[in-house]
DRENDO-1510 file (C-alpha; in Angstrom, 1 decimal, always signed):
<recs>
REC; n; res; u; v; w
REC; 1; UNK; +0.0; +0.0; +0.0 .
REC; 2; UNK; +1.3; +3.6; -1.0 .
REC; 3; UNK; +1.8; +6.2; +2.0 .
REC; 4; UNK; +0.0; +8.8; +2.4 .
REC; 5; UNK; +0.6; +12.1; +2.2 .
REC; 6; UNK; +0.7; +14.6; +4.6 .
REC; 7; UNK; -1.1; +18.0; +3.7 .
REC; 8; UNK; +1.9; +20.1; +3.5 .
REC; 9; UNK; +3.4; +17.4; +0.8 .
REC; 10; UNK; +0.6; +17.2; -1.6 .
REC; 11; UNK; +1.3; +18.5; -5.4 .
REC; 12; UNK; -1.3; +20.3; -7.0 .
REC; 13; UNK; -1.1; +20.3; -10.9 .
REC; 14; UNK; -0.8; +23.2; -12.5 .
REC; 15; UNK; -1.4; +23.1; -15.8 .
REC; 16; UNK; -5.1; +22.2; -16.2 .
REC; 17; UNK; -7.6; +23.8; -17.8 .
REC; 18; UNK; -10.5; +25.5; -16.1 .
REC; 19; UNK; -13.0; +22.2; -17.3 .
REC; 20; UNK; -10.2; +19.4; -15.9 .
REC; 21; UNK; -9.7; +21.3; -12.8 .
REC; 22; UNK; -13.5; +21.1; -12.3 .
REC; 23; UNK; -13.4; +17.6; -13.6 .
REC; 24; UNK; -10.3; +17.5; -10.8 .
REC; 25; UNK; -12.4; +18.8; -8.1 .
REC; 26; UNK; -15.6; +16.3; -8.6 .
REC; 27; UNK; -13.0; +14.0; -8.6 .
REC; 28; UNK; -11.9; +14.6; -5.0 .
REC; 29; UNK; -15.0; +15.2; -3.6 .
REC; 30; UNK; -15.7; +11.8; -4.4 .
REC; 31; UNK; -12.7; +10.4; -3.2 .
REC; 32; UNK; -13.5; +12.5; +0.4 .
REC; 33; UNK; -16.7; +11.6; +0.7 .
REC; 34; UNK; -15.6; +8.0; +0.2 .
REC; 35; UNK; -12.7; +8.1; +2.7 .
REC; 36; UNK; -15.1; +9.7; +5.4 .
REC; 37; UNK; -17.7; +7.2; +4.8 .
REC; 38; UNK; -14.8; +4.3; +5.5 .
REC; 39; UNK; -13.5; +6.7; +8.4 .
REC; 40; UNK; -17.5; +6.3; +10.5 .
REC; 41; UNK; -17.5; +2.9; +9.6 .
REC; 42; UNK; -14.3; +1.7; +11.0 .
REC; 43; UNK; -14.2; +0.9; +14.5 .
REC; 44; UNK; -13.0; +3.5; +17.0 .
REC; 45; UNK; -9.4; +2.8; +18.0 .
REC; 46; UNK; -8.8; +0.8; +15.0 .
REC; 47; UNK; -5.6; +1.9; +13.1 .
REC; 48; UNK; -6.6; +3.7; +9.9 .
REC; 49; UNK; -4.8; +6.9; +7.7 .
REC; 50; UNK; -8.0; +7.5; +6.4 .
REC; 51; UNK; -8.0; +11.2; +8.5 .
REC; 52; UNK; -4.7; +11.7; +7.1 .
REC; 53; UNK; -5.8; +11.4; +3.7 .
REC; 54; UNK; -8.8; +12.9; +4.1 .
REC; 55; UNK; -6.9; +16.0; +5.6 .
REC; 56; UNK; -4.2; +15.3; +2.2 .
REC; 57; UNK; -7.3; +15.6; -0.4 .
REC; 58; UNK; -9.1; +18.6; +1.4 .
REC; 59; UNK; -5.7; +20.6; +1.1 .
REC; 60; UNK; -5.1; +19.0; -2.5 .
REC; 61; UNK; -8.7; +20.1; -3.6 .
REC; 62; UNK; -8.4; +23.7; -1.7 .
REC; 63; UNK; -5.3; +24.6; -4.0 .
REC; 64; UNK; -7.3; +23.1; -6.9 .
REC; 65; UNK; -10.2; +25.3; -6.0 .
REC; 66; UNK; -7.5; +28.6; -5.7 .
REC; 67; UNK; -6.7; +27.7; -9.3 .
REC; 68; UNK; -9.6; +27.7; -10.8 .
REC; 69; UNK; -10.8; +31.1; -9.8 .
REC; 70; UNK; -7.3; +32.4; -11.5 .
REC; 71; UNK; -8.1; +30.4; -14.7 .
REC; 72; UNK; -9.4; +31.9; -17.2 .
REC; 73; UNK; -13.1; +31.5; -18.1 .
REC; 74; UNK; -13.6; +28.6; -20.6 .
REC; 75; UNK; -14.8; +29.7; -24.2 .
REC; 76; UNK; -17.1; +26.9; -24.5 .
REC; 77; UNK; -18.8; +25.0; -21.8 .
REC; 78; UNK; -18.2; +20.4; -22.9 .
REC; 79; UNK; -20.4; +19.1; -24.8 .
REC; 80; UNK; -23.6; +16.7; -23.8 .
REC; 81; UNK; -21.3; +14.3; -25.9 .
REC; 82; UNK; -17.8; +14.6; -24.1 .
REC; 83; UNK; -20.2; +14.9; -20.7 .
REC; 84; UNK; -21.9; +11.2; -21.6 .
REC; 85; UNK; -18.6; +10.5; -22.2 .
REC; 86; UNK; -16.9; +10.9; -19.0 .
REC; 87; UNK; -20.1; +9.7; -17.1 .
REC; 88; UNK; -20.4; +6.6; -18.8 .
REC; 89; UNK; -16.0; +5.8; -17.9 .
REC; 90; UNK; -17.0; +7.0; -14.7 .
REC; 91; UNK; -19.6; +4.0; -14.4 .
REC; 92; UNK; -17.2; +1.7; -15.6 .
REC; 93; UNK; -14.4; +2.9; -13.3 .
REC; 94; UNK; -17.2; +2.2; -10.2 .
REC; 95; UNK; -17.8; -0.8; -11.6 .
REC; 96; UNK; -14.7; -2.4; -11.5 .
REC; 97; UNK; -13.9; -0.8; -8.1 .
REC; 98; UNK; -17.3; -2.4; -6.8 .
REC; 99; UNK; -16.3; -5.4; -8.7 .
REC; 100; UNK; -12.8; -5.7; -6.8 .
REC; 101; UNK; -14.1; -4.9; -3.5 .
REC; 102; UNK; -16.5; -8.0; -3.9 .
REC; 103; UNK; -14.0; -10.4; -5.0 .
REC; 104; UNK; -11.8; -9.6; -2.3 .
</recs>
């Protein structure tokens, strides 16, 4: 298992445009949201990182958020195509997840 990293080691990219760092920031919000749900359902006292990397993604997805109000406006919004698009990998990505955590 990778460690994790602390909040004052995290990288933020910087050179994504205004739609990947929103893409970015769904991104993390999901991956939070997950983590804190696997935080409450782990027994108190247990040993866990998932604080840590909670604490690692909030700072991650702050920076992200800093970025995007200094990037430019897009010119056009994505496309109901290119949205489909990344909904439907999206699914698939879930699935497999879902379909890993059963098998193991």
């Amino acid at each position: 298992m990778s460690a994790t990293p602390s909040p004052e080691h995290v990288r933020i990219p910087t050179h994504l445009s205004a739609a990947e760092l929103h893409q970015a920031l769904d991104e993390l919000d999901a991956k939070i949201r997950t983590l804190q749900n696997r935080a409450h359902a782990t027994t108190s006292n247990s040993q866990h990182t998932y604080h840590e990397h909670i604490a690692a993604l909030e700072t991650k997805r702050a920076g992200l958020a800093a970025q995007l109000k200094d990037a430019p406006a897009a010119q056009t919004p994505p496309s109901d195509s290119d949205r489909s698009t990344w909904d439907e990998i999206w699914r698939g990505i879930e699935n497999l997840r879902n379909d890993l955590r059963n098998i193991i």
